[in-house]
C-alpha positions as CSV (number, residue, x, y, z in Angstrom):
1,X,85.1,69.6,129.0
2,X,81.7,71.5,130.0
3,X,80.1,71.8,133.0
4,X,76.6,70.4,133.0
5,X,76.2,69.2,136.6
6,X,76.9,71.0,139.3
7,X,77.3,70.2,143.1
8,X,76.4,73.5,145.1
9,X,76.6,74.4,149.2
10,X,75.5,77.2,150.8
11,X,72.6,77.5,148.4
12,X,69.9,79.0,151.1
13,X,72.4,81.8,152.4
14,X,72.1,85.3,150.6
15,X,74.8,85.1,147.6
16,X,74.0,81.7,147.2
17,X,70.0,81.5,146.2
18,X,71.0,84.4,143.8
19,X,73.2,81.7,142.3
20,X,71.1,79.3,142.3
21,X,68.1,81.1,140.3
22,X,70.9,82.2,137.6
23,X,72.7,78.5,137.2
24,X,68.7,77.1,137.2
25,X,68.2,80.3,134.5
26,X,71.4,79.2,132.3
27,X,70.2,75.0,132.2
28,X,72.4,73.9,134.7
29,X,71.5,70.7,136.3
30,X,72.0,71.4,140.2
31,X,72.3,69.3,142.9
32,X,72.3,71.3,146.5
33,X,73.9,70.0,149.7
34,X,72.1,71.5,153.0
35,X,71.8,71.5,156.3
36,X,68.2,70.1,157.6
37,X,67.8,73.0,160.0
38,X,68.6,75.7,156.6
39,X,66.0,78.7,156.3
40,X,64.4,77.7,152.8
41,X,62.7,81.2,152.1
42,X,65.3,82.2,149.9
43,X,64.8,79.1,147.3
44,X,61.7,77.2,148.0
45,X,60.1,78.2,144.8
46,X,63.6,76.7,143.2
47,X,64.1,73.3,145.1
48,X,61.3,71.6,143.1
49,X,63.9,72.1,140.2
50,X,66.8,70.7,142.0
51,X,68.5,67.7,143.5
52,X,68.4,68.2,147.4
53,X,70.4,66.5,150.6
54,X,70.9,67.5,153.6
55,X,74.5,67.0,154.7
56,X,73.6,66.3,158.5
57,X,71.7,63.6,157.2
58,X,73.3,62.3,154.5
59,X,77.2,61.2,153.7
60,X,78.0,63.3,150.9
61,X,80.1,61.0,149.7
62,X,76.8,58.9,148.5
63,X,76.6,62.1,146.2
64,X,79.3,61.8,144.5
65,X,79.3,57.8,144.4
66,X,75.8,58.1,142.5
67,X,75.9,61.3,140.7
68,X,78.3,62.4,137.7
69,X,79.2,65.6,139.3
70,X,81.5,68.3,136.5
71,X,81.8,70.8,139.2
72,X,81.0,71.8,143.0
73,X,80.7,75.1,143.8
74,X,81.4,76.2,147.6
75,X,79.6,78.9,149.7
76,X,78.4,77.2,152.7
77,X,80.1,79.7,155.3
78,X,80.1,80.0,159.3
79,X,80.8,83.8,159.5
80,X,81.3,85.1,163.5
81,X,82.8,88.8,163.5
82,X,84.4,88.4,166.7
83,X,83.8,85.0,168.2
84,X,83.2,84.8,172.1
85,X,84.0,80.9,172.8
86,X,85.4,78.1,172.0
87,X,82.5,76.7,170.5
88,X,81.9,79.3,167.9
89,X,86.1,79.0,167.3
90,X,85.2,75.1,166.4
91,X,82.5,75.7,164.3
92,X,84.0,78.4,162.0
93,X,86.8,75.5,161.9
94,X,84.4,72.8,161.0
95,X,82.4,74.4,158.7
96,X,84.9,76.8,156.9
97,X,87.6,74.3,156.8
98,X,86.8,71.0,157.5
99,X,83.7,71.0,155.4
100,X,85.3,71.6,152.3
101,X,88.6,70.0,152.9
102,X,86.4,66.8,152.9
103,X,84.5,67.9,149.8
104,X,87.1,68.6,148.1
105,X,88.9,65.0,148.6
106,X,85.9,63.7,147.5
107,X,86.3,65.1,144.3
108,X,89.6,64.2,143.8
109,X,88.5,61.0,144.5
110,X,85.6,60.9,142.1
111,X,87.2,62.5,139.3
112,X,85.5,66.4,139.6
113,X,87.1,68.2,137.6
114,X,86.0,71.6,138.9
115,X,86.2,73.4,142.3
116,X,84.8,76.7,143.0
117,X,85.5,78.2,146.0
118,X,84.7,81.5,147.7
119,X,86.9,83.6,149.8
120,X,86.2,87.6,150.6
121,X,88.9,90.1,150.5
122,X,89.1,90.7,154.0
123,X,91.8,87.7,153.9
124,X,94.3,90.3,151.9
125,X,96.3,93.1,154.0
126,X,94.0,95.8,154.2
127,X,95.6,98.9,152.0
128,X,95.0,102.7,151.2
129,X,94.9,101.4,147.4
130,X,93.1,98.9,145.5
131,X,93.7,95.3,146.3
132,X,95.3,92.9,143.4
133,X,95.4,89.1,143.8
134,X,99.5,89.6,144.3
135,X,99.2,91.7,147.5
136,X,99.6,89.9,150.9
137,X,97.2,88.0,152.5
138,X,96.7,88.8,156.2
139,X,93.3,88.4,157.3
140,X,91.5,90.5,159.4
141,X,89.2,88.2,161.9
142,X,89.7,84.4,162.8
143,X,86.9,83.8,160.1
144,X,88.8,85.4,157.3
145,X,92.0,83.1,158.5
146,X,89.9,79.8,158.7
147,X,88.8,80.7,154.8
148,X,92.3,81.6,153.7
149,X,93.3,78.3,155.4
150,X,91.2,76.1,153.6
151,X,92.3,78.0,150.1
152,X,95.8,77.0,150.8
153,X,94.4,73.4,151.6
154,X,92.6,73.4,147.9
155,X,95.6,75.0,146.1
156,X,97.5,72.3,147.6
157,X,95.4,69.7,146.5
158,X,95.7,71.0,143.0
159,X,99.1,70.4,143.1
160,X,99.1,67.0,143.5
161,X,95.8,65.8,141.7
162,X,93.8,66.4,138.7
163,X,91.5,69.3,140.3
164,X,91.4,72.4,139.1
165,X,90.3,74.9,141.6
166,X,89.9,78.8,141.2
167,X,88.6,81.0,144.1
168,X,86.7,84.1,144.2
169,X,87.7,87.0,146.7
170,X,84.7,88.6,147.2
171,X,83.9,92.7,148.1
172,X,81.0,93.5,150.5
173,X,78.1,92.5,148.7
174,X,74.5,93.8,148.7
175,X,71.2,93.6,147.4
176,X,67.6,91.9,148.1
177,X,67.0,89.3,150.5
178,X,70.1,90.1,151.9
179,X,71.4,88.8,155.7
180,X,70.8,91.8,158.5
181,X,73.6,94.1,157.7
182,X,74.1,97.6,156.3
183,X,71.8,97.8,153.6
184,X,68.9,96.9,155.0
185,X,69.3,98.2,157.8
186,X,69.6,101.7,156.5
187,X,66.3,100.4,154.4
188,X,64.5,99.6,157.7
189,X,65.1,102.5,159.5
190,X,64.0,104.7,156.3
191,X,61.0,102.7,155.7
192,X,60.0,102.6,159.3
193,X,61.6,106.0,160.0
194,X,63.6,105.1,163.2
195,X,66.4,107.4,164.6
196,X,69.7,106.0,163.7
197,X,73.3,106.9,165.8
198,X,76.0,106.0,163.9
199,X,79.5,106.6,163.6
200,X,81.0,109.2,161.5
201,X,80.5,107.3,158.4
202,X,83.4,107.9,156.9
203,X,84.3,104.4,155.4
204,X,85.1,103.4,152.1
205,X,84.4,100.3,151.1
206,X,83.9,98.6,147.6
207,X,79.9,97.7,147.5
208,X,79.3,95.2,144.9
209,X,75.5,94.3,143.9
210,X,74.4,90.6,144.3
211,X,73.8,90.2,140.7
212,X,77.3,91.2,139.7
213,X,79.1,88.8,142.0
214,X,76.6,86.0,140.5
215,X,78.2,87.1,137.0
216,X,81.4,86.3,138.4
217,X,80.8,82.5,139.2
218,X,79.1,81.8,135.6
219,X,81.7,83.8,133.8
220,X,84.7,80.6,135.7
221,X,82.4,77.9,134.9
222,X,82.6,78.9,131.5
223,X,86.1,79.8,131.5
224,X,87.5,76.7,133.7
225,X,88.9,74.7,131.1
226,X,91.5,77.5,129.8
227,X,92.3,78.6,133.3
228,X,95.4,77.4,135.4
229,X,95.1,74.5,137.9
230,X,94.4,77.0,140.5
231,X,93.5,80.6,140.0
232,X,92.2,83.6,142.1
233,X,90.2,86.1,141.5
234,X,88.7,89.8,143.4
235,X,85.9,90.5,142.4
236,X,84.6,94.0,143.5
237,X,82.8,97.2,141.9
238,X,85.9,99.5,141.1
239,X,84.1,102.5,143.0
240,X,84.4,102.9,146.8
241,X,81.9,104.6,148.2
242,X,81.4,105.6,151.7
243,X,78.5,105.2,154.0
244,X,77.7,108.7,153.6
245,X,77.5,108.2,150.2
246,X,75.4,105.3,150.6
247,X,72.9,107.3,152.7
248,X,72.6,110.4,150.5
249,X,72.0,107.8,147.6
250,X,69.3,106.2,149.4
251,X,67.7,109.3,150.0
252,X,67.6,110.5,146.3
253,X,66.3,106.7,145.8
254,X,63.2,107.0,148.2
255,X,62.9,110.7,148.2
256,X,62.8,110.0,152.3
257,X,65.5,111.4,154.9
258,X,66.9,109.1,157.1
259,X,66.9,110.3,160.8
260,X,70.4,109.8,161.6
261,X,72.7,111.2,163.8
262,X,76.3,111.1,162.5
263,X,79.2,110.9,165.1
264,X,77.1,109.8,167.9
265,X,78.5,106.6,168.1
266,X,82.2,106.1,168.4
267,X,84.3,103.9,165.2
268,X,84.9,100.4,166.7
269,X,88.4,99.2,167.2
270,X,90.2,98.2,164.2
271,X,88.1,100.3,161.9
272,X,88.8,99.5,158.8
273,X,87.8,102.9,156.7
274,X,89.2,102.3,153.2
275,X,89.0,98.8,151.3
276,X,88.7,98.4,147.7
277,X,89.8,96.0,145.4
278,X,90.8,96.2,141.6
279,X,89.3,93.6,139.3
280,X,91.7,94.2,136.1
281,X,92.5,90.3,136.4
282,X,88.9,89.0,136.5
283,X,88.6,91.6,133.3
284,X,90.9,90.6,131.4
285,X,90.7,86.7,132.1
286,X,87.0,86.2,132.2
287,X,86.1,89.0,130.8
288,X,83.9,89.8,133.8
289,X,82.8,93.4,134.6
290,X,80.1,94.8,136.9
291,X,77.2,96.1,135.6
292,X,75.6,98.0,138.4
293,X,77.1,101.1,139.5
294,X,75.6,101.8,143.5
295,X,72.5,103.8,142.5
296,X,71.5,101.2,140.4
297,X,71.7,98.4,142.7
298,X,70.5,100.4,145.5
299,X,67.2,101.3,143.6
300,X,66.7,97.5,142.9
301,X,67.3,96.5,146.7
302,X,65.1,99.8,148.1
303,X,62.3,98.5,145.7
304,X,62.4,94.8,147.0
305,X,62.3,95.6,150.6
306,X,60.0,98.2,149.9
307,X,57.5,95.6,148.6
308,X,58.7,93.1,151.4
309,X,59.0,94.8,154.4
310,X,58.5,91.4,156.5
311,X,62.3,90.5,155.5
312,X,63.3,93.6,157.1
C-alpha cells in the first residue's frame, strides 16, 4: 500500500525539520507529535501546514484512535554524551526507549503498517574499516545502548505482528540549523574570528550532509512495501574525512583562516579517530546515494550561518 499519512516525532530537532520541509515538499499529509516546551524556530513557517500535539499534553493514543495513520516515523531523541545522574540515565530511558516502545504498540494496535525508526552507527563496534549492517553492535555510550535497545524491542515486535519496521543507522550529520556541535562551531569561531585549541584533529569520521540523510527516509517510504518485515540500514557519505580536512575545506569555502591551535588540547578518553560506514546495502536496496560530497555541503551550511549569524 502507499504511504499518504504520516505520524512524525522529533520534528523540531535538527534532522527532523529538514524532514519535515521535504515530506511537506513531496504531498505528504503529516501529523507531528511534540513536546509543549519544543523550540519551534526550526518549523514555525511549516506547522500551519501540519497536524500538531503535544505528547505532554495529549495521549497519543487519541492520535491513532482518530487519525488513519500509513506510517510513523521516529526521531524524537534524548542524546547525553556522558550522563552525570540518575536522572539524565532515566530520561535517555524514557524517552529513547519507552517513548517509542509505547508508539510502536500503538501501531500494532491500530493497524500501522509502517515504522521508521532512527538509530546512529555509534551502536556498531567501532572498526578500522567501513561499517556494514552485519558487523557487531556494541555501542559506545549509554545513549547509543538505550537506542539499540529499543531496535531490538521493534524488531521483536515485527516478529509477532503485522509491522514492518526498518531502521536507519545514521553517520554524523551536518548542515544548517544544525544543534551546537562541530560544524558550527568551526563556523562561529571563523565568522567571529575567535582562537580555537583543539586537539590534534586527527579523526576520521564519515560527515554526511542533512539533505542526504533526508533522501534516505523518503527513498524507505517509497520502498516499504518490497522490503522485509524488519530491515536496517547505514547511511553515511562513503568518504571520511578528518577534522583537519574539515578545516582546510572551510577555509577555501570562506577564503578566512581559522585561528586555531592544533594539539593544545589533549584527545579525550575513548577517542574514537576512525568511523565510517559503507552504504552498498542502502544502494542497492533503495537505491539511495549521497549527493553532496563535503565541499559541497559545507559551502551550503557556511552560507546559511553566514546569513544567520544569531543561530550561531
Amino acid at each position: 500500500m502507499s504511504i499518504k499519512t504520516i505520524l512524525l516525532t522529533g520534528s523540531t530537532g535538527f534532522i527532523g525539520s529538514h524532514l519535515l520541509k521535504k515530506l511537506l515538499e513531496e504531498k505528504y499529509k503529516v501529523i507531528i507529535l511534540k513536546k509543549s516546551t519544543s523550540p519551534l524556530w526550526r518549523i514555525e513557517k511549516l506547522l500551519p501546514k501540519t497536524k500538531h500535539y503535544n505528547i505532554d499534553e495529549t495521549d497519543p493514543e487519541t492520535i491513532f484512535k482518530n487519525k488513519k495513520i500509513d506510517c510513523l516515523i521516529h526521531l524524537a531523541t534524548k542524546y547525553i554524551k556522558k550522563h552525570q545522574t540518575k536522572e539524565e540515565v532515566q530520561e535517555m530511558i524514557d524517552i529513547n526507549i519507552n517513548l517509542p516502545s509505547v508508539l510502536s504498540h500503538l501501531c500494532i494496535q491500530y493497524k500501522v503498517p509502517y515504522f521508521l525508526n532512527t538509530g546512529t552507527f555509534f551502536e556498531y563496534q567501532i572498526q578500522k574499516k567501513p561499517l556494514t549492517e552485519t558487523d557487531p553492535q556494541k555501542p559506545y555510550n549509554f545513549y547509543a545502548a538505550t537506542k539499540t535497545a529499543f531496535a531490538k524491542i521493534l524488531e521483536g515486535q515485527t516478529q509477532e505482528s503485522s509491522l514492518k519496521a526498518t531502521t536507519l543507522y545514521l553517520s554524523s550529520t551536518f548542515g544548517p540549523k544544525d544543534n551546537p556541535k562541530l560544524f558550527p562551531f568551526l563556523i562561529k569561531s571563523l565568522l567571529k574570528n575567535q582562537e580555537v585549541l583543539f586537539s590534534g584533529g586527527e579523526q576520521t569520521w564519515n560527515f554526511t550532509y542533512v539533505k542526504d540523510i533526508v533522501s534516505a527516509y523518503i527513498k524507505v517510504l517509497k520502498n516499504f512495501p518490497k522490503l522485509k518485515d524488519y530491515e536496517t540500514f547505514l547511511i553515511g557519505q562513503p568518504q571520511p574525512h578528518s577534522i583537519k580536512e574539515i578545516v582546510s575545506t572551510l577555509e577555501k569555502i570562506s577564503k578566512k583562516k581559522l585561528n586555531i591551535t592544533w594539539g593544545s588540547k589533549p584527545y579525550i578518553e575513548n577517542e574514537i579517530f576512525f568511523a565510517s560506514c559503507s552504504s552498498k546495502k542502502a544502494q542497492e536496496k533503495l537505491n539511495w546515494k549521497p549527493s553532496y560530497n563535503l565541499k559541497r555541503g559545507l559551502k551550503e551550511t557556511y552560507n546559511y550561518y553566514l546569513k544567520n549569524q544569531n543561530r550561531l
